[in-house]
NUDRENMI-569709 format. One record per residue (C-alpha): residue number from 1; residue in one letter; x, y, z. Coordinates in steps of 0.05 Angstrom, whole numbers. Last residue first. Example, Ala and Ser with C-alpha at 12.3 -4.5 7.8 and 13.67 -1.06 7.14 Angstrom:
2
<atom 2,'S',<273,-21,143>>
<atom 1,'A',<246,-90,156>>
//
This chain:
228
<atom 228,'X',<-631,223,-51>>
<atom 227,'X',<-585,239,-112>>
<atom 226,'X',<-588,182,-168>>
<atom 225,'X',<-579,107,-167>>
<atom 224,'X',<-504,110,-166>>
<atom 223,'X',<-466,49,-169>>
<atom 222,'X',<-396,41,-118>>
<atom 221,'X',<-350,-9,-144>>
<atom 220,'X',<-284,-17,-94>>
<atom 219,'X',<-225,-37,-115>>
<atom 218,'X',<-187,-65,-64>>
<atom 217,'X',<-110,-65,-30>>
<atom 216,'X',<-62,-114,5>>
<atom 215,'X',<-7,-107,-35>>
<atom 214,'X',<-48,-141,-99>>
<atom 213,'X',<-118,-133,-106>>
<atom 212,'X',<-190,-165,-71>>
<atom 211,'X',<-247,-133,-104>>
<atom 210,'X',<-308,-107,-76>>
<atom 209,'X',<-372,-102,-113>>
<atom 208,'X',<-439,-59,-117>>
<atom 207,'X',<-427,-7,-54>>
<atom 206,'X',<-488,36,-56>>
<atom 205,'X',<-496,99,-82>>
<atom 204,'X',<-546,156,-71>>
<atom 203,'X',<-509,209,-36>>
<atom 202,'X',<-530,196,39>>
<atom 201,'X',<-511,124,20>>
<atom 200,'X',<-442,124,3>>
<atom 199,'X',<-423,167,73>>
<atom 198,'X',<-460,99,101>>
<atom 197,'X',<-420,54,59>>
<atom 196,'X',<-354,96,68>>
<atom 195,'X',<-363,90,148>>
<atom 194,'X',<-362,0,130>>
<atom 193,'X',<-305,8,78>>
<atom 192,'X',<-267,36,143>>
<atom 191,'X',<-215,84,114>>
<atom 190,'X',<-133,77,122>>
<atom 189,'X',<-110,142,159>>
<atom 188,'X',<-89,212,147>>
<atom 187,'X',<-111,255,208>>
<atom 186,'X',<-37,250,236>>
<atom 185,'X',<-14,282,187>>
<atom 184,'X',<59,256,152>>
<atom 183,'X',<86,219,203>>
<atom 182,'X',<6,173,206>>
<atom 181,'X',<10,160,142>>
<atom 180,'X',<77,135,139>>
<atom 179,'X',<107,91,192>>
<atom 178,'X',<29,75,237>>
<atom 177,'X',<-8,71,167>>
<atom 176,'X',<49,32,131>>
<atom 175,'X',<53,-11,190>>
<atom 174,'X',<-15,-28,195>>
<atom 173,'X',<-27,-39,122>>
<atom 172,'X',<34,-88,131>>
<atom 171,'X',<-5,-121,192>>
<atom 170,'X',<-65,-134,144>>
<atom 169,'X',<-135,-87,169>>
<atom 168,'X',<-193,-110,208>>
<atom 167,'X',<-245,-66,228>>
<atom 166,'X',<-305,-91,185>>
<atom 165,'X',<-267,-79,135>>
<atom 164,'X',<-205,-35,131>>
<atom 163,'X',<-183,-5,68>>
<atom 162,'X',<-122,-7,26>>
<atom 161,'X',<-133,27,-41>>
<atom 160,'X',<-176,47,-95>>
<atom 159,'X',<-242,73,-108>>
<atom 158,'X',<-284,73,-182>>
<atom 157,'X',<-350,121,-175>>
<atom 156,'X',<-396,89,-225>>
<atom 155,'X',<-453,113,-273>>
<atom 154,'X',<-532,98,-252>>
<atom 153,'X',<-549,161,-255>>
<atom 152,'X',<-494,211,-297>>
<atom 151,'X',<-435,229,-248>>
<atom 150,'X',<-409,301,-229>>
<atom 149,'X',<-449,327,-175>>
<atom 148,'X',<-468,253,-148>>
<atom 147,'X',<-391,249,-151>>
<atom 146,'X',<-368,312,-117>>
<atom 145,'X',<-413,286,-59>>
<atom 144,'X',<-389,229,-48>>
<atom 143,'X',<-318,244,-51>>
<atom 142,'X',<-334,300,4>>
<atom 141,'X',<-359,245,53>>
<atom 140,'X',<-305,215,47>>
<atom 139,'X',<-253,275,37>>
<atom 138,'X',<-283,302,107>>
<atom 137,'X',<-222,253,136>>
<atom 136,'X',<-165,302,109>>
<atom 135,'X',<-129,255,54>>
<atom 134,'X',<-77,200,42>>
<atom 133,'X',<-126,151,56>>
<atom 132,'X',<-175,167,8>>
<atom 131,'X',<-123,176,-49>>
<atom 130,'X',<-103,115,-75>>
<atom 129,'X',<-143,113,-137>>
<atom 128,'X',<-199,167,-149>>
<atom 127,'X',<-240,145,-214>>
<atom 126,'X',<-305,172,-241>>
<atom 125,'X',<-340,134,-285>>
<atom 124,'X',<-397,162,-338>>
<atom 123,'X',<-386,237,-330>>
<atom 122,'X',<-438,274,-336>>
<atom 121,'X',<-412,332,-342>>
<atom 120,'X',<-366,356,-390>>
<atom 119,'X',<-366,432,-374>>
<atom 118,'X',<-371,410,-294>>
<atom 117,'X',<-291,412,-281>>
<atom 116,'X',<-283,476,-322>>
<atom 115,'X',<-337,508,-276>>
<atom 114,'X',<-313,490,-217>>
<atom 113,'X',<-326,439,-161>>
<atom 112,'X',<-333,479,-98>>
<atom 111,'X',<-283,463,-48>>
<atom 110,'X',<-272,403,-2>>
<atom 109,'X',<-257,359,-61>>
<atom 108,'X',<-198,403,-88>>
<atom 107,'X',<-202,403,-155>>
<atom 106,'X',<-154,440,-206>>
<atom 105,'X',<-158,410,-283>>
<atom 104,'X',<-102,373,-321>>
<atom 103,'X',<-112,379,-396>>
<atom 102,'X',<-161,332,-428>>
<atom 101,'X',<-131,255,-452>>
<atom 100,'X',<-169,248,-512>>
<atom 99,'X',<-133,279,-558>>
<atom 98,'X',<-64,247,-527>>
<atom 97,'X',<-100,189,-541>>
<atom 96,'X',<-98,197,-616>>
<atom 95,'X',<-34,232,-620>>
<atom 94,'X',<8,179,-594>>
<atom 93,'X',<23,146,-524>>
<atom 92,'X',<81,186,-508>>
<atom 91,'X',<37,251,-510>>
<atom 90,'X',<-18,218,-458>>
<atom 89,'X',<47,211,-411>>
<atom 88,'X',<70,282,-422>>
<atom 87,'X',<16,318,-419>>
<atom 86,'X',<-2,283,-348>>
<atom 85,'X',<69,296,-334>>
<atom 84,'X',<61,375,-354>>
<atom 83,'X',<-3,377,-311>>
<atom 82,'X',<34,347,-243>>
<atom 81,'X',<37,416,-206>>
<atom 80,'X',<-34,431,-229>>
<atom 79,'X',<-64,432,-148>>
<atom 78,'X',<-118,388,-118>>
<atom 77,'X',<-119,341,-178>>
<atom 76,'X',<-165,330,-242>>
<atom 75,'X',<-156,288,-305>>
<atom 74,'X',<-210,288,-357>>
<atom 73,'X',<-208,230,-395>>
<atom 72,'X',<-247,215,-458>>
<atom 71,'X',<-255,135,-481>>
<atom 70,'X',<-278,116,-541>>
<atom 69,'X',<-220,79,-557>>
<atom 68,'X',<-199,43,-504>>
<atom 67,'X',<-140,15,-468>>
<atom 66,'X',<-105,82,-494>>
<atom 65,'X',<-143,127,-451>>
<atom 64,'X',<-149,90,-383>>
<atom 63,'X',<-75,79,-391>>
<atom 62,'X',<-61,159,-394>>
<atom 61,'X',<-101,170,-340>>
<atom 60,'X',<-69,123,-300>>
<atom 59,'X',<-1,151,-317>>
<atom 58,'X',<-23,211,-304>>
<atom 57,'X',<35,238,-256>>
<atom 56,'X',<-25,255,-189>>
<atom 55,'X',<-101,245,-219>>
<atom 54,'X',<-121,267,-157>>
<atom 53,'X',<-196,254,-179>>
<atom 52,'X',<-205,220,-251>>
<atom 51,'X',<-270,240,-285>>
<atom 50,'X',<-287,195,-340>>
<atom 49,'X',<-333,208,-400>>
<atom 48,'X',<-350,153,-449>>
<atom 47,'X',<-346,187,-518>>
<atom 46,'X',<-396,201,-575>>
<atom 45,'X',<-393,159,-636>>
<atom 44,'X',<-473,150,-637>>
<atom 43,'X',<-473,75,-617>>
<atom 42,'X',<-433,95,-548>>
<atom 41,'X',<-382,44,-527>>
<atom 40,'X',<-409,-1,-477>>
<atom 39,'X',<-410,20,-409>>
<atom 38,'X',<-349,14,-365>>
<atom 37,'X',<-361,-39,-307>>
<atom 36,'X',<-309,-88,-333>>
<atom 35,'X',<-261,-40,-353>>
<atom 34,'X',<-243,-7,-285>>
<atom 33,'X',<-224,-88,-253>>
<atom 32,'X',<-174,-99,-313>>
<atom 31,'X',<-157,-21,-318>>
<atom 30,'X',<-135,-30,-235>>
<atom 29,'X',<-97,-84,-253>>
<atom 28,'X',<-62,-56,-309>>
<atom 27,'X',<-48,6,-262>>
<atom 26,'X',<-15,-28,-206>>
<atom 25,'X',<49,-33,-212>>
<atom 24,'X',<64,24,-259>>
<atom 23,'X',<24,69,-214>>
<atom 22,'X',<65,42,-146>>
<atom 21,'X',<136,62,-172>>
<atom 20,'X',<97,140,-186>>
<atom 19,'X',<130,166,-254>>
<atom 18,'X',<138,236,-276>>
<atom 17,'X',<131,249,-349>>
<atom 16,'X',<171,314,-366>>
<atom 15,'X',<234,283,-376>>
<atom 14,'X',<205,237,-423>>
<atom 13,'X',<255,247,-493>>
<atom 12,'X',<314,271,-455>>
<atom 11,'X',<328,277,-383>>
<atom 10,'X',<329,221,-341>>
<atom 9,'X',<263,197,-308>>
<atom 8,'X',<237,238,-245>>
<atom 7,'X',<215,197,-192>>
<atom 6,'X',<142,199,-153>>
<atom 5,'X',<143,200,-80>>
<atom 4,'X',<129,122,-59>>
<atom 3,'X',<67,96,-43>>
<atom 2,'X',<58,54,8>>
<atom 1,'X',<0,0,0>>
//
């Protein structure tokens, strides 16, 4: 579950694409679980809209737009220090996804969505990998929220990361929250999936399917059935 601080390649061709250790790991498994609850492509030709939150070097968002076709990614984070990576990354994997990779937008979850953010609305999937834990606890609830704003009824908000259930967490999830989270706020802490179902709730999803992932992480499947 620890993530690493993102390295900078040598300089040359991709020395503006940042890499995260952790993204390369994990992001083919995380498309493999993502893909399967994508809608079908669109008869009309129009895209599949998904809203990535703390969308950190891109290369997930970059992934996400290559693995399909019809896919249009609009990559968020709380500030636009990673934007020329996210450029970068969707640049390296030709013209055609780099098209539908959307420049880097500013959101910070427990601020007004803006404008910009809502031009593309609704969004279809929304994505936030590795981020709940990492974040001031009213991002939970705030998550929630962002996506009933943002998400089409009966679209999917996409989670990732470690979790607790039911209380119990893996003894290296309890190291890495005890060695790192906890050094670097002590707010920041690994989420009960249990307190995100009830947050879930208030905002008109319910948890649809769990998935088990490498280093001791999930995906988690939330379904929106529309504002209550």
């Amino acid at each position: 579950a620890a993530l690493p601080p993102p390295r900078r390649p040598p300089s040359g061709k991709r020395a503006m694409a940042q890499f995260a250790p952790s993204a390369d790991r994990n992001k083919a498994f995380i498309w493999e679980k993502l893909s399967e609850v994508l809608p079908s492509a669109p008869a009309d030709g129009s895209p599949t809209k998904l809203l990535e939150i703390g969308c950190g070097t891109g290369q997930h968002a970059a992934l996400f737009a290559a693995s399909r076709p019809d896919l249009l990614v609009q990559a968020t984070d709380v500030t636009l220090e990673m934007a020329a990576s996210l450029a970068a990354h969707a640049n390296e994997a030709g013209a055609e996804v780099a098209r539908r990779v959307l420049p880097m937008l500013e959101l910070d979850l427990l601020k007004p969505v803006s404008a910009e953010v809502k031009a593309n609305a609704p969004y279809d999937v929304m994505v936030s990998i590795n981020m709940l834990h990492i974040s001031p606890p009213d991002c939970g609830k705030a998550l929630f929220v962002v996506a009933a704003e943002a998400l089409r009824k009966g679209g999917v908000l996409f989670t990732y990361g470690p979790y607790r259930l039911d209380g119990f967490l893996t003894d290296s999830n309890i190291e890495f929250e005890k060695n790192y989270l906890k050094q670097k706020d002590e707010s920041f802490a690994i989420r009960e999936i249990r307190d995100l179902e009830r947050l879930a709730a208030e905002q008109g999803f319910v948890l649809e399917a769990m998935h088990d992932m490498p280093a001791n992480n999930k995906s988690l499947i939330w379904r929106f059935n529309g504002s209550t």
